[in-house]
py3Dmol code that shows the C-alpha trace and the ligand (Angstrom):
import py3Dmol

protein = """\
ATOM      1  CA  UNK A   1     -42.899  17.054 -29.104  1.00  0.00           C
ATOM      2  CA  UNK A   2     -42.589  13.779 -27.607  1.00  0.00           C
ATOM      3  CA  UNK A   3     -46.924  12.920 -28.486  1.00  0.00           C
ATOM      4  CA  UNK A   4     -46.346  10.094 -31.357  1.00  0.00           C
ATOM      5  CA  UNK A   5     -46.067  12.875 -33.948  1.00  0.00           C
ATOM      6  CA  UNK A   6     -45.599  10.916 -36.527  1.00  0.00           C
ATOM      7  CA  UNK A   7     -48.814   9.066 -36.204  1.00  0.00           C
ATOM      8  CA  UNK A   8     -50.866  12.061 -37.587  1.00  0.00           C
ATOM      9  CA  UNK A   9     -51.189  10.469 -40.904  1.00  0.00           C
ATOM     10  CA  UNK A  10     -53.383   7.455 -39.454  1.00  0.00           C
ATOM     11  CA  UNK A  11     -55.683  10.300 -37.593  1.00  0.00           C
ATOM     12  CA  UNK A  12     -56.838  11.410 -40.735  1.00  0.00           C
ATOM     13  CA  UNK A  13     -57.805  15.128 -41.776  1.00  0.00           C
ATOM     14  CA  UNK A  14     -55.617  17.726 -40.343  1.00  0.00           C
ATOM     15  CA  UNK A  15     -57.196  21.082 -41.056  1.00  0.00           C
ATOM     16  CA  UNK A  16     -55.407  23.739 -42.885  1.00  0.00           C
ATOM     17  CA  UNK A  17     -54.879  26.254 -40.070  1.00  0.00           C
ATOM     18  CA  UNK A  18     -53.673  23.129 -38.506  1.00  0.00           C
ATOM     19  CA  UNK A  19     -50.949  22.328 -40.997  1.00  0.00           C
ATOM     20  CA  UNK A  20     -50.040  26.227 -41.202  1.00  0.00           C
ATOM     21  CA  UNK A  21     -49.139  26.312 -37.538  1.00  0.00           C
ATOM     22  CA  UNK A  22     -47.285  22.761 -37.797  1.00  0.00           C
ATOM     23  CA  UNK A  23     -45.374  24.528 -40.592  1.00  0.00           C
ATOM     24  CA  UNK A  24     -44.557  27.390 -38.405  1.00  0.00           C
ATOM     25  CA  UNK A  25     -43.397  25.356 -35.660  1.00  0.00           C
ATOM     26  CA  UNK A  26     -41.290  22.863 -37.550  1.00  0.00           C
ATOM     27  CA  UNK A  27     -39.364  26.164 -39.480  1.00  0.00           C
ATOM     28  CA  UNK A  28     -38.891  27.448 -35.923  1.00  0.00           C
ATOM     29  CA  UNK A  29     -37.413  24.200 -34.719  1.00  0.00           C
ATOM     30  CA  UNK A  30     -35.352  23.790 -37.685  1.00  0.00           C
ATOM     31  CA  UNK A  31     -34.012  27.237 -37.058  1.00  0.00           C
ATOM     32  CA  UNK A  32     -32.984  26.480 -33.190  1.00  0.00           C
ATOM     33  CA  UNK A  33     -32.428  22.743 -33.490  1.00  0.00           C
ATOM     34  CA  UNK A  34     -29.112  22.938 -35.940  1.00  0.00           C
ATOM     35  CA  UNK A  35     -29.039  18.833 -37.475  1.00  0.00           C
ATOM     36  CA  UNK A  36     -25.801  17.531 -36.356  1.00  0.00           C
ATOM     37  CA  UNK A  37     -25.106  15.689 -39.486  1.00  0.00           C
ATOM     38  CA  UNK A  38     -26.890  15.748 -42.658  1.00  0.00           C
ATOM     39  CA  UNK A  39     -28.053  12.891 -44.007  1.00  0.00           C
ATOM     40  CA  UNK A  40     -26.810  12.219 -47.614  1.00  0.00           C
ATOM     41  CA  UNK A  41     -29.184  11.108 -50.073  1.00  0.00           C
ATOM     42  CA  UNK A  42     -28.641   7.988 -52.131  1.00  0.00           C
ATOM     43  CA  UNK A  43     -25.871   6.874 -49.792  1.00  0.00           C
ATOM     44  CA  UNK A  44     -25.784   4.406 -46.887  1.00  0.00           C
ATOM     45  CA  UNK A  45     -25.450   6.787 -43.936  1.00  0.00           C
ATOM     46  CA  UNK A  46     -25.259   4.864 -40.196  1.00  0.00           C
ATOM     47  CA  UNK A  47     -25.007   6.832 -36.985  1.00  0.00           C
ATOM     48  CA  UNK A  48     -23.365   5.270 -34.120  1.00  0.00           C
ATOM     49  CA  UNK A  49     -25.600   7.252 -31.561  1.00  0.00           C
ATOM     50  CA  UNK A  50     -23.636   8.222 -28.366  1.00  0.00           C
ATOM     51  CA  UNK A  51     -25.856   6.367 -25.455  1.00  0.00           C
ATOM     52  CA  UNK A  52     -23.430   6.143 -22.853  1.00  0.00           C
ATOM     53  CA  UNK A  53     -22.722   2.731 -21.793  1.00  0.00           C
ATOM     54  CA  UNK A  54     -25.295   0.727 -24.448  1.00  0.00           C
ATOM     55  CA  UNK A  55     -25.806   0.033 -27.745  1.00  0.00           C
ATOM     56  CA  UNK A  56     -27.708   1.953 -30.399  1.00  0.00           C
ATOM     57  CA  UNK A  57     -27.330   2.631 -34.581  1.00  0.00           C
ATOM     58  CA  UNK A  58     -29.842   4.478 -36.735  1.00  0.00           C
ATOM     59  CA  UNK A  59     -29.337   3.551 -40.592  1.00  0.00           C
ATOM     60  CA  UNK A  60     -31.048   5.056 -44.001  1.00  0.00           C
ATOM     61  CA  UNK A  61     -30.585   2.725 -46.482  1.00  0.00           C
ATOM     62  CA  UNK A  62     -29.571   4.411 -49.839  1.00  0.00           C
ATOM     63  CA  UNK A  63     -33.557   4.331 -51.207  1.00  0.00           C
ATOM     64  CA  UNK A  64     -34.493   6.254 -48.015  1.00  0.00           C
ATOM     65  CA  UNK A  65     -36.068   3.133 -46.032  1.00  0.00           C
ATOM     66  CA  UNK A  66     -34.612   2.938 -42.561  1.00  0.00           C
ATOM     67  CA  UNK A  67     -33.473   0.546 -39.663  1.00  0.00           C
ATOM     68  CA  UNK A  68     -32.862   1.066 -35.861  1.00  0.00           C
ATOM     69  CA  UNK A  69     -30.199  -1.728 -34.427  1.00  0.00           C
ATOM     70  CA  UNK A  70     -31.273  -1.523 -30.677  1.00  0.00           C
ATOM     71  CA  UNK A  71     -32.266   1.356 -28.859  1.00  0.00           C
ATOM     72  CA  UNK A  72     -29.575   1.253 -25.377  1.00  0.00           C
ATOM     73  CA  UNK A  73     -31.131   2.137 -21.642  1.00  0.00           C
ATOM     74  CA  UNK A  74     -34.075   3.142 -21.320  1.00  0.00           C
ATOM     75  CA  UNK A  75     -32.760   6.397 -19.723  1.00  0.00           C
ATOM     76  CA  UNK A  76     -30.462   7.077 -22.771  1.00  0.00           C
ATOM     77  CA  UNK A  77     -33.794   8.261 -24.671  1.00  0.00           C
ATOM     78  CA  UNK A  78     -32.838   6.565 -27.624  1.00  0.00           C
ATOM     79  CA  UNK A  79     -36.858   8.135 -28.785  1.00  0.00           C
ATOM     80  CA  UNK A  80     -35.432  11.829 -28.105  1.00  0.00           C
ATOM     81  CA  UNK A  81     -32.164  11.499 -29.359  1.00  0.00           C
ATOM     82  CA  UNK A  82     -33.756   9.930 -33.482  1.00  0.00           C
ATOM     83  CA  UNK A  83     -35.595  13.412 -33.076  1.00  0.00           C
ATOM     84  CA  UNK A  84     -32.761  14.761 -34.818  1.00  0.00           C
ATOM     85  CA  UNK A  85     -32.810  12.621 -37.726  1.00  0.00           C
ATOM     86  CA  UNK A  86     -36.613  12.898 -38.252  1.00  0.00           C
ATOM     87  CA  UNK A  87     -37.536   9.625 -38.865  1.00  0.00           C
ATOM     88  CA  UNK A  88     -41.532   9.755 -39.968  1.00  0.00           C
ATOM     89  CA  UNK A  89     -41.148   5.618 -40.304  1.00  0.00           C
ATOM     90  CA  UNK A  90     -38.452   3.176 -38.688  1.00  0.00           C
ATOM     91  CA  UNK A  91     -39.088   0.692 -41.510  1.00  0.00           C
ATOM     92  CA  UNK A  92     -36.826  -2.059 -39.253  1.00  0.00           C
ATOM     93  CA  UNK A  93     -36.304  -2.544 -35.714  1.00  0.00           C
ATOM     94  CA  UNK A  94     -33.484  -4.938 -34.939  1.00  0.00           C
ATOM     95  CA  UNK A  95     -33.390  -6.001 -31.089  1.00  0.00           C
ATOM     96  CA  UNK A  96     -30.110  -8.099 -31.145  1.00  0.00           C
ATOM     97  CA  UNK A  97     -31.009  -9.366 -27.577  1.00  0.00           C
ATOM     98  CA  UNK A  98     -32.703  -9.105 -24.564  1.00  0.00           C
ATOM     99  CA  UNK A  99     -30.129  -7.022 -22.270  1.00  0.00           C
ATOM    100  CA  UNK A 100     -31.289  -4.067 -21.211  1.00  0.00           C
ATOM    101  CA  UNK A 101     -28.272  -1.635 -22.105  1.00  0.00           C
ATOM    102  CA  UNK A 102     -29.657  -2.780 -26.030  1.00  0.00           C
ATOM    103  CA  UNK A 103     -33.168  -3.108 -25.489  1.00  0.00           C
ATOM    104  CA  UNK A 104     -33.832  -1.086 -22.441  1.00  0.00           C
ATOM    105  CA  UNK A 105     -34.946   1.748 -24.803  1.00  0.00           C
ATOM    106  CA  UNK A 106     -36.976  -0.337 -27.161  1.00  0.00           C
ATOM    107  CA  UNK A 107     -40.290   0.480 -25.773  1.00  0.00           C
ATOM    108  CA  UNK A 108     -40.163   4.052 -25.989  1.00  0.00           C
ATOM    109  CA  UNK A 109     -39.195   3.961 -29.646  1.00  0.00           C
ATOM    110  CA  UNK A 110     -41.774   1.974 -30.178  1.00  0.00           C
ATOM    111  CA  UNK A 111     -44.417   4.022 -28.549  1.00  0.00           C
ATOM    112  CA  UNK A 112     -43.056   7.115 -30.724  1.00  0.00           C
ATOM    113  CA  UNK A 113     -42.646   6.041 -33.714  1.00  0.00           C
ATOM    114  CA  UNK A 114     -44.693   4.062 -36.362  1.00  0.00           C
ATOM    115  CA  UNK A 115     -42.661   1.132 -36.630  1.00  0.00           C
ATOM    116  CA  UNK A 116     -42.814  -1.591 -39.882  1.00  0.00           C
ATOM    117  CA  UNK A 117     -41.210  -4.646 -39.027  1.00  0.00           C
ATOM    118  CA  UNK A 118     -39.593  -5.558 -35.605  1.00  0.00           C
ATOM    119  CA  UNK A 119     -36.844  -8.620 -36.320  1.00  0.00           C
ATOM    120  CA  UNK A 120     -35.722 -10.120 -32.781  1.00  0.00           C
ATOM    121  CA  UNK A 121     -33.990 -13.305 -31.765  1.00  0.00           C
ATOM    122  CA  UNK A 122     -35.720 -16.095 -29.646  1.00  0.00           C
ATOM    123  CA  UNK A 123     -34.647 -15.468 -26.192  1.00  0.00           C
ATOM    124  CA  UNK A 124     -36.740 -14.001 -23.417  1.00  0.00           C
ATOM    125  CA  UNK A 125     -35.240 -11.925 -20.455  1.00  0.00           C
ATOM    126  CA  UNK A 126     -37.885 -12.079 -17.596  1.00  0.00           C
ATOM    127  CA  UNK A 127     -36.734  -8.593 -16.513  1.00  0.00           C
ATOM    128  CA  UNK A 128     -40.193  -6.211 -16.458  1.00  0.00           C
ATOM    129  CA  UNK A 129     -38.542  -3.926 -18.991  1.00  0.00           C
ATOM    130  CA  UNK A 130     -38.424  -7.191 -21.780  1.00  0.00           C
ATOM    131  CA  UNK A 131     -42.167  -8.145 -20.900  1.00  0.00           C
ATOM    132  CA  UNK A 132     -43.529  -4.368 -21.153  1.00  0.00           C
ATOM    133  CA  UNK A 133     -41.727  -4.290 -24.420  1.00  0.00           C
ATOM    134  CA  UNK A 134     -43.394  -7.365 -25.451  1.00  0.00           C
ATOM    135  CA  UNK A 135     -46.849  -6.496 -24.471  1.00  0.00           C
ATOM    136  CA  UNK A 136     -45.780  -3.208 -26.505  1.00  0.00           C
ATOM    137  CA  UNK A 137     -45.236  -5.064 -29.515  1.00  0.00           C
ATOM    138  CA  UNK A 138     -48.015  -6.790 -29.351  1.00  0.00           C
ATOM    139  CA  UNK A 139     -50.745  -4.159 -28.427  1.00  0.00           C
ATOM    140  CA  UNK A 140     -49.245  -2.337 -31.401  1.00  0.00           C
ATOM    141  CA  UNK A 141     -49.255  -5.404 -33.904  1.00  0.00           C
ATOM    142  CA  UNK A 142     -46.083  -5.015 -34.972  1.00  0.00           C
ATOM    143  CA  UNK A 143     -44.788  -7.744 -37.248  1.00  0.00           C
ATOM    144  CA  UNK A 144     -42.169  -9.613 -35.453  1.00  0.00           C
ATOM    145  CA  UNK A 145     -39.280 -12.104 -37.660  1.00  0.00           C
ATOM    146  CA  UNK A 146     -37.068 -14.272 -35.834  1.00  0.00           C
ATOM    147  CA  UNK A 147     -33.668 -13.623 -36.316  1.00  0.00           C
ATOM    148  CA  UNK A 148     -31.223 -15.902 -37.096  1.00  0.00           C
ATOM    149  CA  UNK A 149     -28.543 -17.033 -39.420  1.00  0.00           C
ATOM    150  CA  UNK A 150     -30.011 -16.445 -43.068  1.00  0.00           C
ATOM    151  CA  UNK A 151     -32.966 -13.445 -42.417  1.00  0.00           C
ATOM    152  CA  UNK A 152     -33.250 -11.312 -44.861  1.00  0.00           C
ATOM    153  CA  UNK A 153     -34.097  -7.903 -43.971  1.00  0.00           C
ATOM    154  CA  UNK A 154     -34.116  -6.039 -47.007  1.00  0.00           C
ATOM    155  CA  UNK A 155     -32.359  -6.371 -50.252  1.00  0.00           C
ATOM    156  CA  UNK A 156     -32.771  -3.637 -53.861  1.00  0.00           C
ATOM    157  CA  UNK A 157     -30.221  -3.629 -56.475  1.00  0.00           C
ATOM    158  CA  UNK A 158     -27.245  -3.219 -54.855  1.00  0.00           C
ATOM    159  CA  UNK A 159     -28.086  -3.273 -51.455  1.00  0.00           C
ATOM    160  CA  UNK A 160     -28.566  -6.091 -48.706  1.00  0.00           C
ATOM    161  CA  UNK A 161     -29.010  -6.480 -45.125  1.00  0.00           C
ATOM    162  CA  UNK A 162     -29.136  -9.329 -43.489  1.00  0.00           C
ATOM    163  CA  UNK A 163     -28.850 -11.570 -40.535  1.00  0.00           C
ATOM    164  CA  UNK A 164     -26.033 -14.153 -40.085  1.00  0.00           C
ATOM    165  CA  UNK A 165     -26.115 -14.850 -36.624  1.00  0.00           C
ATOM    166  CA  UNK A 166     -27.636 -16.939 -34.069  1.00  0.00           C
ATOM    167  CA  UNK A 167     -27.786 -20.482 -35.701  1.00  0.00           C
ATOM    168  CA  UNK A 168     -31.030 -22.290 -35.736  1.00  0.00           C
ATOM    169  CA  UNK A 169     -30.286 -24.249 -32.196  1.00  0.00           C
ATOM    170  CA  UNK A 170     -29.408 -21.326 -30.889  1.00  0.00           C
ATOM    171  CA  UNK A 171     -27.129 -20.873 -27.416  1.00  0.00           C
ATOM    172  CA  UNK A 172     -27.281 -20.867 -23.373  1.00  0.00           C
ATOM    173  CA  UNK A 173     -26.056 -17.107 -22.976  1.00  0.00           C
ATOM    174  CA  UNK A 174     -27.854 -13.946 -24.306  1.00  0.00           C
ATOM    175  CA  UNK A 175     -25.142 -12.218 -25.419  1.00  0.00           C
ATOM    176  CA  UNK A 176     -24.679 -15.163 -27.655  1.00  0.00           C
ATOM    177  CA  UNK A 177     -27.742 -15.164 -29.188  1.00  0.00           C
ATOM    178  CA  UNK A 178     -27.500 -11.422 -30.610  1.00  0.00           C
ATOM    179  CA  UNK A 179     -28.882 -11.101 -33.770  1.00  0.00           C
ATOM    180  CA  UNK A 180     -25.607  -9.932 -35.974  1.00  0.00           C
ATOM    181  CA  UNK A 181     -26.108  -7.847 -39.026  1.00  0.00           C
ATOM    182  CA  UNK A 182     -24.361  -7.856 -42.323  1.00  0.00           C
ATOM    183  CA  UNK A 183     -25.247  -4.725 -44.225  1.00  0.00           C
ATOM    184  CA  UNK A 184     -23.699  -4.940 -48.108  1.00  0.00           C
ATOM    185  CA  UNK A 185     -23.740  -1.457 -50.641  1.00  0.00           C
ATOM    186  CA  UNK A 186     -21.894  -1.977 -53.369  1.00  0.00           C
ATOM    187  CA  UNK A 187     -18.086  -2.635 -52.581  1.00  0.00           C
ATOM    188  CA  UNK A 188     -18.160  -1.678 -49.087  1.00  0.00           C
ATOM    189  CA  UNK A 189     -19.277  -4.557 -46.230  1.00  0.00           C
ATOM    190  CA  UNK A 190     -20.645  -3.800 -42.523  1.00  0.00           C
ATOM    191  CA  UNK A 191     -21.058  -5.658 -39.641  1.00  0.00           C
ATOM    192  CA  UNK A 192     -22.827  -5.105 -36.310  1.00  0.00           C
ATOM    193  CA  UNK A 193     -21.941  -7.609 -33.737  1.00  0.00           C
ATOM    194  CA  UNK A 194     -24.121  -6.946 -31.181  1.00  0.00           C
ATOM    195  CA  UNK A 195     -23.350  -8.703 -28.268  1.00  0.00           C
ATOM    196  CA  UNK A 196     -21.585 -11.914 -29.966  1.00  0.00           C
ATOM    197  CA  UNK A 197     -18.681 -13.211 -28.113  1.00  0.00           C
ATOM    198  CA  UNK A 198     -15.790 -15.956 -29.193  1.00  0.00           C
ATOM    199  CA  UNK A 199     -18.266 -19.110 -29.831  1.00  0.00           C
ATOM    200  CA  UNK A 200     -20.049 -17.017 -32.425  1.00  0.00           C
ATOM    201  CA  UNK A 201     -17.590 -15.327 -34.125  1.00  0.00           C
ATOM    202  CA  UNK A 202     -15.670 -18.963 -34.944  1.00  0.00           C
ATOM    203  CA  UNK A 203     -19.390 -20.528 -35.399  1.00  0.00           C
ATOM    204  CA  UNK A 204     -20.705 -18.099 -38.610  1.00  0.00           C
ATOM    205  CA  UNK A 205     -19.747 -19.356 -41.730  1.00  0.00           C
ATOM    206  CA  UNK A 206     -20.803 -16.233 -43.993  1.00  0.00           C
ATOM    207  CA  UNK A 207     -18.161 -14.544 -45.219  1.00  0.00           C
ATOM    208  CA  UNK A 208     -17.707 -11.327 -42.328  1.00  0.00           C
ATOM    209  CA  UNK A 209     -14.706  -9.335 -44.537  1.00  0.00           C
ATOM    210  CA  UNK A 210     -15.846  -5.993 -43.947  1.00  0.00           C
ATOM    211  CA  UNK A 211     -14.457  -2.470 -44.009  1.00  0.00           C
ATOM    212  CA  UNK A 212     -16.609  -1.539 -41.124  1.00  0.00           C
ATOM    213  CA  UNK A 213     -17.285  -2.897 -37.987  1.00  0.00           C
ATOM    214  CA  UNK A 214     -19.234  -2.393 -35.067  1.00  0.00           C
ATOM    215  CA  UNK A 215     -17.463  -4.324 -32.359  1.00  0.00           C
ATOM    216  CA  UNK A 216     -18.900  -6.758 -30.270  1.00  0.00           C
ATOM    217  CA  UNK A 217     -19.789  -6.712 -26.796  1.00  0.00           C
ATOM    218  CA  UNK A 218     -18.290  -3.077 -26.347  1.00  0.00           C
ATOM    219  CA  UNK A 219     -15.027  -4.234 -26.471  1.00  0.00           C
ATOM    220  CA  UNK A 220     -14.757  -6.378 -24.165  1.00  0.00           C
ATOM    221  CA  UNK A 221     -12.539  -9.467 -23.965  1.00  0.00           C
ATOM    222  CA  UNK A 222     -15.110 -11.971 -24.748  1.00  0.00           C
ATOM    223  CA  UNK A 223     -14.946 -11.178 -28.126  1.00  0.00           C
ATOM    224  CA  UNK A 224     -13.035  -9.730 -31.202  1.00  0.00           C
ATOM    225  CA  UNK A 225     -11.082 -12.833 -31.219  1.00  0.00           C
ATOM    226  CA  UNK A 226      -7.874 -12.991 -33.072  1.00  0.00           C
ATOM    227  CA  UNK A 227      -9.415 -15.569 -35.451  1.00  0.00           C
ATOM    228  CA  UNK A 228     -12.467 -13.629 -36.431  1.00  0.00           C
ATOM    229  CA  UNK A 229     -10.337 -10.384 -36.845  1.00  0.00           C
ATOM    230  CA  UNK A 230      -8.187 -12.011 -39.350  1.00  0.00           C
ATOM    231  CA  UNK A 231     -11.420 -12.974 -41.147  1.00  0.00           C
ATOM    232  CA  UNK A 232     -12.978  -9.664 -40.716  1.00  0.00           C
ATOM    233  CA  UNK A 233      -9.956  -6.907 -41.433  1.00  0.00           C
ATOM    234  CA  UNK A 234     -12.336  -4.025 -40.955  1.00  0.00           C
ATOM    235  CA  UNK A 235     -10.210  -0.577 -41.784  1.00  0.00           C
ATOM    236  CA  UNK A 236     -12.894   1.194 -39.389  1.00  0.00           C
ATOM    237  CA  UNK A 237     -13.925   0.127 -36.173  1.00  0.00           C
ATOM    238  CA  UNK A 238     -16.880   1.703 -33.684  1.00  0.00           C
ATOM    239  CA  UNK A 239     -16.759   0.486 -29.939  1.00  0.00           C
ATOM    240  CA  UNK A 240     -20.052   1.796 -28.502  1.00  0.00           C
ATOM    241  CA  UNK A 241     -19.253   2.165 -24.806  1.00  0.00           C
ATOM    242  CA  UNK A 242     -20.081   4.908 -21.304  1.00  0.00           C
ATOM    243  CA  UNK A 243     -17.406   7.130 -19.940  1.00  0.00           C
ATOM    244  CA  UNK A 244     -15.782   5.565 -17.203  1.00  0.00           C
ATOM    245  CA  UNK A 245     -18.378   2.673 -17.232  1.00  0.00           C
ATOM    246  CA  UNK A 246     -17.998   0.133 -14.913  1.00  0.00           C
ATOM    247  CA  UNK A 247     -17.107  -2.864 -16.670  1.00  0.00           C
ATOM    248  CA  UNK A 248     -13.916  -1.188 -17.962  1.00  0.00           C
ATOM    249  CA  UNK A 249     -14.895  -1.330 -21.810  1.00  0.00           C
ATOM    250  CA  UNK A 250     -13.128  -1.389 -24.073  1.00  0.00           C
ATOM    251  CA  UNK A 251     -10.650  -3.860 -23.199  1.00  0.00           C
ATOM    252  CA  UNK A 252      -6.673  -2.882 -24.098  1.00  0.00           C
ATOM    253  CA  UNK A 253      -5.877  -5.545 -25.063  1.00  0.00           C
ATOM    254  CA  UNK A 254      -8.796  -5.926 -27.485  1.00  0.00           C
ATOM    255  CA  UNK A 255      -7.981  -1.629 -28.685  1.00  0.00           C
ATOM    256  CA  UNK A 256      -4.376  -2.720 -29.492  1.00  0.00           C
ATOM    257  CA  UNK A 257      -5.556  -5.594 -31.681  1.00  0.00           C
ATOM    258  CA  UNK A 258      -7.281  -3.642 -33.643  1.00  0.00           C
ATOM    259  CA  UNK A 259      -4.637  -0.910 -33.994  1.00  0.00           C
ATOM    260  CA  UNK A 260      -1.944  -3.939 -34.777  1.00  0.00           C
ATOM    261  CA  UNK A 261      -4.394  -4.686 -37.725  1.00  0.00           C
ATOM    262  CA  UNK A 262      -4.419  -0.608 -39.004  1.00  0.00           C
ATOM    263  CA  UNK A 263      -7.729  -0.680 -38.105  1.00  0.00           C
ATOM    264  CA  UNK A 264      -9.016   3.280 -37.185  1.00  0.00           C
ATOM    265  CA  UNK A 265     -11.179   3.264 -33.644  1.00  0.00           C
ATOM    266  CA  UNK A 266     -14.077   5.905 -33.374  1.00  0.00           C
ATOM    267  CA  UNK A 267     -15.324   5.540 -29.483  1.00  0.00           C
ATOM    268  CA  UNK A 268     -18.318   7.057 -28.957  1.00  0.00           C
ATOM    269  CA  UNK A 269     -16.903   7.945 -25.159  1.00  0.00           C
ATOM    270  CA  UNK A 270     -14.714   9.963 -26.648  1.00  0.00           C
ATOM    271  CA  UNK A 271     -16.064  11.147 -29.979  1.00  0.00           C
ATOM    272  CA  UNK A 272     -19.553  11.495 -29.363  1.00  0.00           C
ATOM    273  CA  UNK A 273     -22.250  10.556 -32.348  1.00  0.00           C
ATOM    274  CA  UNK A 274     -20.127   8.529 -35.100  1.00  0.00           C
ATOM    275  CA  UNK A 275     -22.028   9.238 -38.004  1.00  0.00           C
ATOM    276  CA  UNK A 276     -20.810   6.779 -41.353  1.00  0.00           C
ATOM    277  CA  UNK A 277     -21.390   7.497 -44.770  1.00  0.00           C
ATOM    278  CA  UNK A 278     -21.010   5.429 -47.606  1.00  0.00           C
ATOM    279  CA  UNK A 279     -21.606   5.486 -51.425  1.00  0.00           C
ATOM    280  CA  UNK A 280     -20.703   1.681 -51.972  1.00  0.00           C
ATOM    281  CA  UNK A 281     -17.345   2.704 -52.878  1.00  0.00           C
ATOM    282  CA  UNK A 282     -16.112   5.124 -49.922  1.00  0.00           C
ATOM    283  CA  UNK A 283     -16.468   5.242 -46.727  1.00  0.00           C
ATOM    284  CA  UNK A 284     -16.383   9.063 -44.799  1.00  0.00           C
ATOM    285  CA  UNK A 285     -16.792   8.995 -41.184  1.00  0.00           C
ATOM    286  CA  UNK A 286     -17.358  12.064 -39.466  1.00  0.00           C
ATOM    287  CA  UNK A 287     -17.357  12.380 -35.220  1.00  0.00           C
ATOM    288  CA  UNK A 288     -19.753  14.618 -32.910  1.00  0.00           C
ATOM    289  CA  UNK A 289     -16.418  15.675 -31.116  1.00  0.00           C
TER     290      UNK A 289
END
"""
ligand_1 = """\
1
ZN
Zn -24.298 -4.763 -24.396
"""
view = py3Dmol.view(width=600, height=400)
view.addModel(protein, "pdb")
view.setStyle({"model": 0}, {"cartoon": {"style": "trace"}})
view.addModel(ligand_1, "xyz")
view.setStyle({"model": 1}, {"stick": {}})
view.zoomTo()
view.show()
């Protein structure tokens, strides 16, 4: 299963007996493989995937088109895990930054899946993992957009994500330059911090009220600053983070500020795949475990 099997359509005619037995095979799968969660049509639906200690979120937008944020350590199998969604197209690859626990998986997505448009910010790691996945992108001619404060990923009717984060200059740590993501449906507002620590959170000027967040840097300390959490308000929060990782993520200190604020935590330690559904109006949130 793992062959690009997606990439069938550029190989041109599949015979019939061909397509018969592909049939067969997929009804068989879909009989053993039960989807976890069903992805609602016409609705925003985001799945915090459950990497261990990483960073990875598969969206479909509400017109179908979809967008990867990161894709965790390489040995999370970020490739094996979107299996379960089916995506034939990942219409948008956001790499916040170069770390490897967000973009330690990046190649093998890319090498499975047809891929449209890879936005990443301009920072090199010179790790071997961030050059393979650069010789990747290249080799497959994916187009690449800068991130930063003011890319526009997509935007129909309704619907906009963007970028609001790192400013033009740019900064001296990675984590800092994540590329932070501001998706907007309707009424409700989401934000994906990457990374992003204090000196970003009081440097972006968008407006970041949002019912949703995904919180930066795992939790940790460095970020979620009381400042930006007054600004923010989010009534759900997702800390991506490993069991009993090492760098003691999420912080308490950081959990209890969010609780103080009636904000509801989903960890995906704890709960697994956090799969988010929204129809610009609500927001239903349903956990693995
Ligand atoms: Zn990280």
């Amino acid at each position: 299963m793992r062959a690009k099997k997606f990439r069938m359509k550029k190989g041109g005619a599949v015979s019939a007996i061909m397509l018969l037995l592909l049939l067969a095979i997929a009804m068989i799968d879909g009989c053993v493989q039960k989807q976890k969660f069903e992805p609602k049509a016409e609705k925003l639906n985001i799945y915090c995937l459950d990497v261990g200690q990483g960073d990875s979120t598969y969206i479909l937008f509400p017109d179908g088109k979809s967008m990867l944020i990161d894709a965790a350590e390489e040995d999370s199998n970020v490739y094996r895990l979107l299996e379960e969604y089916e995506p034939e197209y990942i219409d948008y690859f956001v790499i916040t930054h170069p770390h490897s626990d967000h973009a330690g998986g990046a190649k093998d997505v890319i090498e499975n899946y047809e891929i449209g448009q890879i936005f990443m910010p301009d920072a090199a790691n010179t790790a071997s993992f961030f050059e393979e996945l650069l010789t990747v992108i290249e080799s497959e001619e994916i187009p690449v957009t800068q991130a930063k404060t003011g890319t526009l990923i997509y935007e129909s009717d309704d619907f906009k994500a963007e970028i609001i984060s790192p400013r033009e200059e740019g900064y001296n740590d990675l984590n800092n330059m994540s590329a932070v993501v501001k998706i907007t449906y309707g009424n409700n507002k989401f934000l994906f911090m990457g990374d992003a620590e204090k000196a970003v959170e009081e440097d972006i000027t968008s407006d970041v009220s949002a019912d949703f967040i995904r919180v930066g840097h795992h939790g940790s300390n460095t970020s979620s600053s009381k400042g930006f959490l007054n600004r923010v308000k989010p009534k759900y929060a997702v800390i991506s983070v490993g069991e009993f990782n090492n760098y003691n993520h999420p912080d308490g200190e950081i959990v209890k500020r969010y609780k103080k604020m009636g904000t509801e935590i989903y960890r995906t330690d704890e709960m697994g795949t956090i799969s988010v559904v929204s129809d610009g109006v609500d927001i239903e949130i349903k956990t693995q475990r």
